[in-house]
C-alpha positions as CSV (number, residue, x, y, z in Angstrom):
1,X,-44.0,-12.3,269.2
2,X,-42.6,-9.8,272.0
3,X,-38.8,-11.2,271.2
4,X,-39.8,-10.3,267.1
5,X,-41.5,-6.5,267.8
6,X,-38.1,-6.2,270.3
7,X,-36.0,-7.6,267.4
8,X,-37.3,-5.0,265.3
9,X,-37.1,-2.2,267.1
10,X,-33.5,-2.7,268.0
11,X,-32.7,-3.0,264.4
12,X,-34.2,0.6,263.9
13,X,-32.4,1.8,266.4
14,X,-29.3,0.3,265.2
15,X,-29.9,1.4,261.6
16,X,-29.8,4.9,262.5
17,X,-26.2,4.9,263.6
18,X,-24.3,7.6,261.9
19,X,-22.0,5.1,259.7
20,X,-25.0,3.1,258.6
21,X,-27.0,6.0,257.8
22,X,-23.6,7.1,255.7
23,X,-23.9,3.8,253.9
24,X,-27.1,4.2,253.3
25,X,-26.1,7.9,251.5
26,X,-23.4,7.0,249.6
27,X,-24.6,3.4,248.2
28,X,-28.2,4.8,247.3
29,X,-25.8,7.5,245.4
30,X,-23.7,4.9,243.6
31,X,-26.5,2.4,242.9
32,X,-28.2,5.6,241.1
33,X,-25.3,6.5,238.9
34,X,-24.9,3.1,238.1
35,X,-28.7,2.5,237.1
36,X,-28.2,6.1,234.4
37,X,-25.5,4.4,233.1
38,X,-26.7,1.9,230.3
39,X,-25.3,-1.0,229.7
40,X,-24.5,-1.4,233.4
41,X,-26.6,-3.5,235.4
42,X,-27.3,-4.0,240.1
43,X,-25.6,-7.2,239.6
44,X,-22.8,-5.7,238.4
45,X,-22.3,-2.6,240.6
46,X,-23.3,-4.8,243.8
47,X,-20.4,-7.1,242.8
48,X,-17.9,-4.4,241.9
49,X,-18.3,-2.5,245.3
50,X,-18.6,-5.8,247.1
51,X,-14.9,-5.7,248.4
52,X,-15.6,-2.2,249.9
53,X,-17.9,-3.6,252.4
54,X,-15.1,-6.3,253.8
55,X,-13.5,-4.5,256.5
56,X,-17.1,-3.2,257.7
57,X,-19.5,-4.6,260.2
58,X,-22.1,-7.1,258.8
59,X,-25.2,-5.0,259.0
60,X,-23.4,-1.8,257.7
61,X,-22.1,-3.7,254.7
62,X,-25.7,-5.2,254.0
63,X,-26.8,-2.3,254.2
64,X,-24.7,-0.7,251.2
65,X,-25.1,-3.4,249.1
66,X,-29.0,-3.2,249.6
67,X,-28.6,0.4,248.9
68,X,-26.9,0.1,245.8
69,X,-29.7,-2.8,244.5
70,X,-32.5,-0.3,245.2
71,X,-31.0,2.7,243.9
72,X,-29.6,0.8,240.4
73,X,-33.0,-0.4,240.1
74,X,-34.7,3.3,240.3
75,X,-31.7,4.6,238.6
76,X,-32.5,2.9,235.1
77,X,-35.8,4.6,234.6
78,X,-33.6,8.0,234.3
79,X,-31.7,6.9,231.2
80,X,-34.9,5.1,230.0
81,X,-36.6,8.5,230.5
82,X,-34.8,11.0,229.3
83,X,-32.8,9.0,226.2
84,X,-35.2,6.4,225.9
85,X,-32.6,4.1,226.8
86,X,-33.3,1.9,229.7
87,X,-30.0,2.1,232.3
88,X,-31.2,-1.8,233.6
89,X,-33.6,-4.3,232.1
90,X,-35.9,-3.1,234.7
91,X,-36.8,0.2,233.7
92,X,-37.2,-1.6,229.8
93,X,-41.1,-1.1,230.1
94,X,-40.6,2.3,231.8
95,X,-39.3,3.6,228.2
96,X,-42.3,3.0,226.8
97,X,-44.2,5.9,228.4
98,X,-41.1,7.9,229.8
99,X,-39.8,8.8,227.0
100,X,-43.2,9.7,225.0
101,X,-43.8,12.2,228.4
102,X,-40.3,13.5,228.1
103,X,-41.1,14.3,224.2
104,X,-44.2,16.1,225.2
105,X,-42.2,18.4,227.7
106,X,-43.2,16.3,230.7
107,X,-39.6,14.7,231.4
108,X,-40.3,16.1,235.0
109,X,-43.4,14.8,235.5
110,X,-42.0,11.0,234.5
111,X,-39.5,11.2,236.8
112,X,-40.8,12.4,239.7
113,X,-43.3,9.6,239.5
114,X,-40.8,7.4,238.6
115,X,-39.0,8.2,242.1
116,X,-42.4,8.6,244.1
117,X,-43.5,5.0,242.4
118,X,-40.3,3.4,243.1
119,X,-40.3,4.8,246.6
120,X,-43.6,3.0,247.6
121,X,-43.2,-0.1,245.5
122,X,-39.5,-0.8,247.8
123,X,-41.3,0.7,251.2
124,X,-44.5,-1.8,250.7
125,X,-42.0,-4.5,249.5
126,X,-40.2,-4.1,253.5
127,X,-43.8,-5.5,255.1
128,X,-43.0,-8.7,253.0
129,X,-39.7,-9.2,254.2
130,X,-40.2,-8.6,257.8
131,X,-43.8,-10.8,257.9
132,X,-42.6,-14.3,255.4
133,X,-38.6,-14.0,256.1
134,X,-38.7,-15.0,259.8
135,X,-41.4,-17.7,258.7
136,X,-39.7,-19.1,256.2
137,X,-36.9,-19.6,258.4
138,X,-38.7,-21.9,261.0
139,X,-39.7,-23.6,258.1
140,X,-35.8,-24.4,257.3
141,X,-35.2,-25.4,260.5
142,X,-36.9,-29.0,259.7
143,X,-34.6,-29.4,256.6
144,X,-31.9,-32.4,256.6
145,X,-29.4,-33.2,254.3
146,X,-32.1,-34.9,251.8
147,X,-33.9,-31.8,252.0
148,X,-31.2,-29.9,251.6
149,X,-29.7,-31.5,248.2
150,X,-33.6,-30.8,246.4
151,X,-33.1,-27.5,248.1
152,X,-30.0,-27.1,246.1
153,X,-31.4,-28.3,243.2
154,X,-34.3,-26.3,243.1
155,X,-32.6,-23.1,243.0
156,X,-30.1,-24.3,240.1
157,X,-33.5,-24.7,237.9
158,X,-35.2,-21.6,238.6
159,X,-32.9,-19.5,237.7
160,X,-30.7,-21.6,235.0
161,X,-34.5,-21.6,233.4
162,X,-35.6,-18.4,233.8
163,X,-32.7,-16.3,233.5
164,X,-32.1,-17.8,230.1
165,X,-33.6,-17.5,226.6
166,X,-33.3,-21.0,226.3
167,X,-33.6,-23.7,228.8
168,X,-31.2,-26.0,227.9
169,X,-27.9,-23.4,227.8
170,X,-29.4,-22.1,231.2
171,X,-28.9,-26.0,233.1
172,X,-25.8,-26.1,231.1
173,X,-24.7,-23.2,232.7
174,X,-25.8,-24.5,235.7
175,X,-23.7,-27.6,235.2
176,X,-20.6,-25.9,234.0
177,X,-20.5,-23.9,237.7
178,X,-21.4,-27.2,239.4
179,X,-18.3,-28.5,237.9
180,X,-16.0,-25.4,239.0
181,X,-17.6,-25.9,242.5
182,X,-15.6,-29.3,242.8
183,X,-12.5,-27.2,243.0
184,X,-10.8,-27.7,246.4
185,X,-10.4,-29.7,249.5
186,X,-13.3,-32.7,249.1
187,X,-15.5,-31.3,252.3
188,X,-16.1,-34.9,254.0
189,X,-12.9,-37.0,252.6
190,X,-9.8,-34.2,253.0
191,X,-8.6,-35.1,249.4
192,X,-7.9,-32.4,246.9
193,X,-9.6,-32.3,243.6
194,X,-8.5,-30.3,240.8
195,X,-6.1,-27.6,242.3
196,X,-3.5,-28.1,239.7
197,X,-0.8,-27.8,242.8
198,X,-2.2,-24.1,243.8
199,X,-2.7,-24.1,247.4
200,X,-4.4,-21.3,246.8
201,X,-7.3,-23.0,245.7
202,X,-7.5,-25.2,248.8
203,X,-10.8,-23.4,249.9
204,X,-12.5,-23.9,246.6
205,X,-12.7,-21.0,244.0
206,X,-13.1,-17.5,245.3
207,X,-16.4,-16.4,244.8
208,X,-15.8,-12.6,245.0
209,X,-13.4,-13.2,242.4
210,X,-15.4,-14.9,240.2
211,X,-18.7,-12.6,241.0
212,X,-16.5,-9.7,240.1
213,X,-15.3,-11.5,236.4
214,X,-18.6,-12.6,235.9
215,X,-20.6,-9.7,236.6
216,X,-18.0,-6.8,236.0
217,X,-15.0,-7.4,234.0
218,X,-17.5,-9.2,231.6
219,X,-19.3,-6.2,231.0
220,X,-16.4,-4.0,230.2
221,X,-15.0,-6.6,227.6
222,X,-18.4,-6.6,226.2
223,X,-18.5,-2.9,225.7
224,X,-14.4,-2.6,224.3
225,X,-15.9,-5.2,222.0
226,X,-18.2,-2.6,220.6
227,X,-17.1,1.2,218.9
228,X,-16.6,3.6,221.2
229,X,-19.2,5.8,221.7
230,X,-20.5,8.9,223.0
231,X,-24.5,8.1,224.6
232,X,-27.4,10.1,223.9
233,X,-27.9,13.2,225.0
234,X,-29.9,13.7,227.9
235,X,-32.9,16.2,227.4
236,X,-33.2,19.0,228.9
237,X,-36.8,19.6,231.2
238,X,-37.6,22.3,233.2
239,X,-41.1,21.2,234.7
240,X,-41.4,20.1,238.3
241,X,-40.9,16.7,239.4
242,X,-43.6,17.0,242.4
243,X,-46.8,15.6,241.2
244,X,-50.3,17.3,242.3
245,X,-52.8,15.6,245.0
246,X,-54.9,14.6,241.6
247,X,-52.2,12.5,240.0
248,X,-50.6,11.0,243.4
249,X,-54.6,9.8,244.2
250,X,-54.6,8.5,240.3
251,X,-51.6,6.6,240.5
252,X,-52.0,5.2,244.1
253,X,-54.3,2.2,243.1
254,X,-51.5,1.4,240.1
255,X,-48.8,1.5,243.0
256,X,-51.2,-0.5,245.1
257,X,-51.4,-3.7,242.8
258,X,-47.8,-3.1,241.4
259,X,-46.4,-3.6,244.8
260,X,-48.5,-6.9,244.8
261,X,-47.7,-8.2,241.5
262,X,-43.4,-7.2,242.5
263,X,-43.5,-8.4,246.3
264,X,-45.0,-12.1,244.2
265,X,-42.7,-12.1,241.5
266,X,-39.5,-11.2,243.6
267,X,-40.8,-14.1,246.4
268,X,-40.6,-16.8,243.5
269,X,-36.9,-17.4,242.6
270,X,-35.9,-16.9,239.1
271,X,-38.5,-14.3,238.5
272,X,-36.4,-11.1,238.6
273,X,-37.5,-7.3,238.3
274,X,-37.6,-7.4,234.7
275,X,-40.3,-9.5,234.3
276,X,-42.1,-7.5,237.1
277,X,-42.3,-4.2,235.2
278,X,-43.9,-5.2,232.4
279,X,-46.6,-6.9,234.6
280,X,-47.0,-3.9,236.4
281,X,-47.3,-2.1,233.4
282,X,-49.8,-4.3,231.3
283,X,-51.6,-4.3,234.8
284,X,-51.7,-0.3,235.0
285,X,-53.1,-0.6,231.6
286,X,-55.8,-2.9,232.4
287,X,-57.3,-0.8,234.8
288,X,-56.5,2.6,233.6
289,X,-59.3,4.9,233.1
290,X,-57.7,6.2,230.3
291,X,-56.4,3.5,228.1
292,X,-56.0,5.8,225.3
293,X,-52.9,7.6,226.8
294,X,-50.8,4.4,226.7
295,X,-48.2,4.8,224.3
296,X,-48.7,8.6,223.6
297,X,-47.2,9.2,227.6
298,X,-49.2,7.9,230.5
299,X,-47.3,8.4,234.1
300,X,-49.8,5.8,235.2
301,X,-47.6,3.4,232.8
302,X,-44.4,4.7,234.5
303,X,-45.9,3.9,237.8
304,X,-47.2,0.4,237.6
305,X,-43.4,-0.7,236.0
306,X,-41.7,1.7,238.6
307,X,-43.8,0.4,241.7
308,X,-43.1,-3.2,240.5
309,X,-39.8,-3.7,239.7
310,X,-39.0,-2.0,242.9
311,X,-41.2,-3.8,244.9
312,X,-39.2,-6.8,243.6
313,X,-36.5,-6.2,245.8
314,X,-37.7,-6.9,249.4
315,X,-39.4,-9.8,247.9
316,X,-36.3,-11.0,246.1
317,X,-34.6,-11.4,249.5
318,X,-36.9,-13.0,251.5
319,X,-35.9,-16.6,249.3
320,X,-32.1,-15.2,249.5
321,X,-32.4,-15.3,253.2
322,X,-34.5,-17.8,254.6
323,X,-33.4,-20.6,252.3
324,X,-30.0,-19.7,250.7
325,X,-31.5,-19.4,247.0
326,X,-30.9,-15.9,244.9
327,X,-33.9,-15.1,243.3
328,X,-32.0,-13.5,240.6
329,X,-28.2,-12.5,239.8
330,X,-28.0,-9.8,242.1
331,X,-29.1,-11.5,245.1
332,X,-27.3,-14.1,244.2
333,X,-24.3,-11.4,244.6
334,X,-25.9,-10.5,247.8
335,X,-25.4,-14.2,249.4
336,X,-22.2,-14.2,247.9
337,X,-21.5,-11.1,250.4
338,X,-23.2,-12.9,253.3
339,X,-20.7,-16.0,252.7
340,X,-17.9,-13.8,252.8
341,X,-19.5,-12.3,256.1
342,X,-19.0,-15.5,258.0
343,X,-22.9,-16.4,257.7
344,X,-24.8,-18.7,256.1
345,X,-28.5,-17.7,254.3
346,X,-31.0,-19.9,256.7
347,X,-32.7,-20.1,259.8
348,X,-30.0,-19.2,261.9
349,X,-29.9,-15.8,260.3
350,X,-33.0,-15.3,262.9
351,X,-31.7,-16.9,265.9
352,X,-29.3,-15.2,268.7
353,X,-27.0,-12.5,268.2
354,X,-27.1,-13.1,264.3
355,X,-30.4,-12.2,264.6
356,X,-29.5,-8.5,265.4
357,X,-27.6,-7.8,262.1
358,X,-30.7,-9.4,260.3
359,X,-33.0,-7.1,261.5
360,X,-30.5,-4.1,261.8
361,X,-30.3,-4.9,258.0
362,X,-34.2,-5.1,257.4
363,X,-34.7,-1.7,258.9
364,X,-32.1,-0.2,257.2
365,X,-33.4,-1.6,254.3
366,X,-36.7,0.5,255.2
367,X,-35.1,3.7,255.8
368,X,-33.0,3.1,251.9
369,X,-36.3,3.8,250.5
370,X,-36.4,6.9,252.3
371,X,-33.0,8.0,251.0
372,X,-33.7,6.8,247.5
373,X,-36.9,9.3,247.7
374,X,-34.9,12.4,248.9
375,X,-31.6,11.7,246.8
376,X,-34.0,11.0,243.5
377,X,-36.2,13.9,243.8
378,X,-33.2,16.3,244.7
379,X,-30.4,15.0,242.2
380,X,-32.6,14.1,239.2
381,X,-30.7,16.8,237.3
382,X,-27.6,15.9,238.2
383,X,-27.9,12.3,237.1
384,X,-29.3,13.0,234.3
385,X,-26.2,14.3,232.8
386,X,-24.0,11.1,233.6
387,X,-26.0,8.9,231.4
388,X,-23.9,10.9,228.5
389,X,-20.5,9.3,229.9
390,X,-18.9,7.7,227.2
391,X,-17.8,4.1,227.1
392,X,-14.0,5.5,226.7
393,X,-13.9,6.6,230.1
394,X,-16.4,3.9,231.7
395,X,-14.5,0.7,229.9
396,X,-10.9,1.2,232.0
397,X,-13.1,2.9,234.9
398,X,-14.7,-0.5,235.6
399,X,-11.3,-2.2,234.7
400,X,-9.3,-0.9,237.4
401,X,-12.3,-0.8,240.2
402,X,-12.3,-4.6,238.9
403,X,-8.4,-5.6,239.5
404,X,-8.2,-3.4,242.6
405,X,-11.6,-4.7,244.3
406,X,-9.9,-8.5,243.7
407,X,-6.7,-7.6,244.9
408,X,-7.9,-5.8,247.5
409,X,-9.6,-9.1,249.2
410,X,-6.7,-11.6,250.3
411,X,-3.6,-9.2,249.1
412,X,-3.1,-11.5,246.5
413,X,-2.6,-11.4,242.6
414,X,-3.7,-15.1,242.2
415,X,-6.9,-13.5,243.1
416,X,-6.2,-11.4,240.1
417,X,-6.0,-14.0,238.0
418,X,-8.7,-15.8,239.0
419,X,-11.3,-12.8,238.5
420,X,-9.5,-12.2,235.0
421,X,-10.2,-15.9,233.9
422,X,-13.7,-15.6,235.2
423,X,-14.1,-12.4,233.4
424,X,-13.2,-13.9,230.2
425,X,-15.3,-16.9,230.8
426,X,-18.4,-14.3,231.4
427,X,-17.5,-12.9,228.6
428,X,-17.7,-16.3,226.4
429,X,-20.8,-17.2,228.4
430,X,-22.8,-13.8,227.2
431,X,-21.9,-14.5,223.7
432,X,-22.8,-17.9,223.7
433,X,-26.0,-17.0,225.3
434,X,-25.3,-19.2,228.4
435,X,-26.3,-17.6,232.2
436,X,-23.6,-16.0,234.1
437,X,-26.0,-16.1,236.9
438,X,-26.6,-19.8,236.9
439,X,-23.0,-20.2,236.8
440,X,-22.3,-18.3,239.9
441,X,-25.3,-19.6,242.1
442,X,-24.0,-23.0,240.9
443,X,-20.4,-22.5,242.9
444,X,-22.7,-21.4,245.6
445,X,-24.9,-23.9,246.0
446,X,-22.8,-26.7,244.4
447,X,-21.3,-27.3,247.9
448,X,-24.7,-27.8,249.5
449,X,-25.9,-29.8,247.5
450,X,-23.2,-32.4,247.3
451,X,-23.1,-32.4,250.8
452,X,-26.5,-32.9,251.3
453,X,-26.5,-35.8,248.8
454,X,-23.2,-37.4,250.2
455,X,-24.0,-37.3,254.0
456,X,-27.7,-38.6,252.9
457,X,-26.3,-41.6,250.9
458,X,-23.6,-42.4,253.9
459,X,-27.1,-42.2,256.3
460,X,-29.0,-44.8,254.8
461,X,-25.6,-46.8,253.7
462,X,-26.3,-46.1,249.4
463,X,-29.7,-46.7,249.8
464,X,-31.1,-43.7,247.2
465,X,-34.7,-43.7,248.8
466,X,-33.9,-41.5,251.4
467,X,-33.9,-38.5,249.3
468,X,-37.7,-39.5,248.4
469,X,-38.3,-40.5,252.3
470,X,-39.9,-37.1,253.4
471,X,-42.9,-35.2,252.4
472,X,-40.7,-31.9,252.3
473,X,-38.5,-34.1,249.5
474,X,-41.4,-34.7,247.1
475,X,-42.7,-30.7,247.5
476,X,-39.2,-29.8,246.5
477,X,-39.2,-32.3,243.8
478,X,-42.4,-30.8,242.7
479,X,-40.5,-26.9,243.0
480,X,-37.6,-28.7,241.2
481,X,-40.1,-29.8,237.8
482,X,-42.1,-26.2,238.0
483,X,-38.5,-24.7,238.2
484,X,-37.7,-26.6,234.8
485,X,-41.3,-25.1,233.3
486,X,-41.4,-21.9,234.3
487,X,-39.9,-20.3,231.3
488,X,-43.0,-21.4,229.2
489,X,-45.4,-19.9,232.1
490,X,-43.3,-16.5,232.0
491,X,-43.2,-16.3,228.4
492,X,-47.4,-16.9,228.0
493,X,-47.6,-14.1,230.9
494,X,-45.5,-11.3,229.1
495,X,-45.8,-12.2,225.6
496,X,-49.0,-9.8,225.3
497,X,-46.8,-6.7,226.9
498,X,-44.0,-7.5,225.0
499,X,-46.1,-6.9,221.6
500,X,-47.2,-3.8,223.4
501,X,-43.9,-2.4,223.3
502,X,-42.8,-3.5,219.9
């Protein structure tokens, strides 16, 4: 306990460094320009800037990339605000009663508790992280190679089922990345498979690269594919964006059980933040005292779906972490920039010096909310205004950021290529409604698992019981079947919300 409360206060201390409190700045800044801009999405601008953070320390990279997460994610309610457009698919619900306030002159008013809902809903969402995260890695600790294989499996079907509309393209997608994952040198035998003579593939497929296709370069094809066009413009508002004693004691038991409701759903991999806001919002509606508001412009709406989807995030990372599965597609971009860190998501995240840059990166991740509060409340104008950028300028924007951030990694133009082919294939994926998600967290995770399932079979000499030997095995069985079912459960829980906003 002593070692854990000295952990944590040298990660403070840490944090507070001048260069991580610049990262802080700067990717709060860019995850909030990112958020205003529709069509964009966290996965996509936490993949996209990943290269930047290579020739940084650990911590300080972490720290960007958790900057950028929380600040795209409070970002999308400006757009969804002011133009009734939501910048991510978490803000969607946010819409609902944003823009209604901003026709009724209150654009100020929805945005301020927009940022002071957000704010609380990430800062609760920290007391998560630091009290299950270090649990949760004991718990891996036990884990063999059996355990290890479910483990991998289990993440595959929570998100290949949740993340898609339908189940069945979501485990293909899942499938199709297992099957890229096979690229390289065999990890046990030494023999190449499927490098088509490119020694550059010896290590297996990049997966900054193919983050970077999936996630970016697949967006701006999407957009070329559609006219170019100028976005709506952003309302004007001159009311304040500070909110009164009154409505701060109002919307403080909305924040209370949105926090609850986000810090659950971003714990259980697969969920995501967009699912979260519109609990949080049916659940503000609920208990409101003045149902009759909802839908004519109710900040306590805009609370409950800011406070959640925001309070997703610490949540989201605690699975990330502890047991090296993404909760959803930006995490999943998160681990990808662990990997390339030189660590691996698991218990040893919390032992020796790694331990350091874990809780270096949890504080900072405390003191991001702060930033997100100040830079929010301050540049709320100023943001407004870049939700108008039209796709002519954003399409080769994210083009070049996308060739130069994969170049920029191994010096190489192969690499190039590589994030090009993924780009396309992201492309293909979104229009056949597959998961790019699922893909990615299957070249992740494909590697795990096989290893767990080879090294288990060469243990007990072919003998498949082994994998069913523990009790660990059958609860991750168990995960592994839920995983596969949640989509129905998800559906039956936001089905009634989702009629709301219709």
């Amino acid at each position: 306990m002593l070692e854990t409360l000295g952990l944590m206060g040298q990660g403070f201390i840490s944090a507070l460094h001048p260069i991580n409190l610049l990262a802080m700045t700067a990717g709060t800044t860019i995850g909030i320009v990112i958020g205003c801009l529709p069509g964009l999405s966290a996965a996509m601008g936490v993949a996209l800037l990943l290269p930047m953070t290579f020739s940084m320390d650990a911590s300080t990279g972490m720290i960007m990339l958790g900057a950028i997460y929380c600040g795209a994610i409070f970002g999308g309610s400006i757009s969804a605000i002011l133009i009734h457009t939501p910048g991510t698919p978490a803000s969607a619900a946010t819409a609902i009663e944003g823009y209604q306030m901003t026709l009724k002159g209150q654009a100020g008013k929805a945005l301020g508790t927009a940022c002071i809902s957000s704010f609380f809903g990430g800062l609760l969402s920290c007391i998560s992280l630091y009290f299950f995260a270090p649990i949760l890695g004991q718990l891996a600790m036990k884990f063999g190679s059996p355990e290890y294989f479910w483990l991998s499996i289990f993440g595959l079907t929570i998100i290949a089922g949740v993340s898609s509309k339908s189940m069945v393209k979501g485990l293909m997608s899942g499938a199709f990345g297992l099957l890229l994952s096979t690229i390289g040198m065999d990890q046990i035998e030494g023999v190449k498979r499927f490098m088509f003579g490119q020694s550059s593939l010896y290590d297996g497929i990049n997966v900054t690269c193919a983050l970077i296709g999936l996630f970016s370069m697949s967006q701006a094809l999407i957009l070329a594919e559609a006219k170019i066009k100028e976005r709506a413009r952003a309302r004007e508002f001159s009311d304040s964006m500070l909110l009164s004693r009154k409505e701060l004691r109002d919307i403080a038991p909305t924040i209370g059980r949105s926090w609850i409701i986000g810090n659950l759903v971003g714990i259980l991999p697969g969920a995501g933040a967009s699912i979260a806001c519109f609990m949080g919002y049916n659940t503000a509606r609920q208990f409101s005292k003045h149902k009759e508001l909802f839908g004519h412009g109710s900040y306590e709406g805009v609370a409950g779906s800011e406070a959640a989807n925001n309070a997703v995030t610490g949540g989201s990372l605690i699975p990330m972490l502890t047991l090296g599965i993404p909760g959803e597609s930006v995490t999943a971009v998160l681990m990808g920039g662990l990997i390339i860190q030189g660590l691996t998501p698991g218990p040893n995240l919390f032992m020796g010096e790694t331990a350091k840059m874990t809780y270096t990166f949890f504080a900072g991740f405390v003191l991001i909310q702060f930033f997100m509060l100040g830079i929010g409340l301050l540049g709320c104008r100023g943001f407004a205004q870049i939700a108008r950028l039209s796709d002519a300028i954003l399409i080769p924007s994210v083009t070049i950021l996308c060739v130069v951030g994969s170049f920029a990694i191994h010096q190489n133009f192969v690499d190039v290529v590589i994030m090009m082919i993924f780009g396309v294939i992201g492309y293909l994926a979104r229009k056949l409604g597959l998961n790019n998600a699922a893909i990615v967290l299957a070249l992740i995770l494909g590697p795990i698992g096989e290893t767990g399932l080879r090294r288990s079979l060469e243990l007990s000499e072919g003998d498949p019981s082994i994998l069913f030997s523990t009790p660990v095995c059958w609860v991750l069985i168990v995960l592994c079947v839920l995983g596969v079912m949640s989509p129905f459960l998800m559906n039956r829980m936001t089905s009634g919300t989702m009629e709301t906003e219709d």
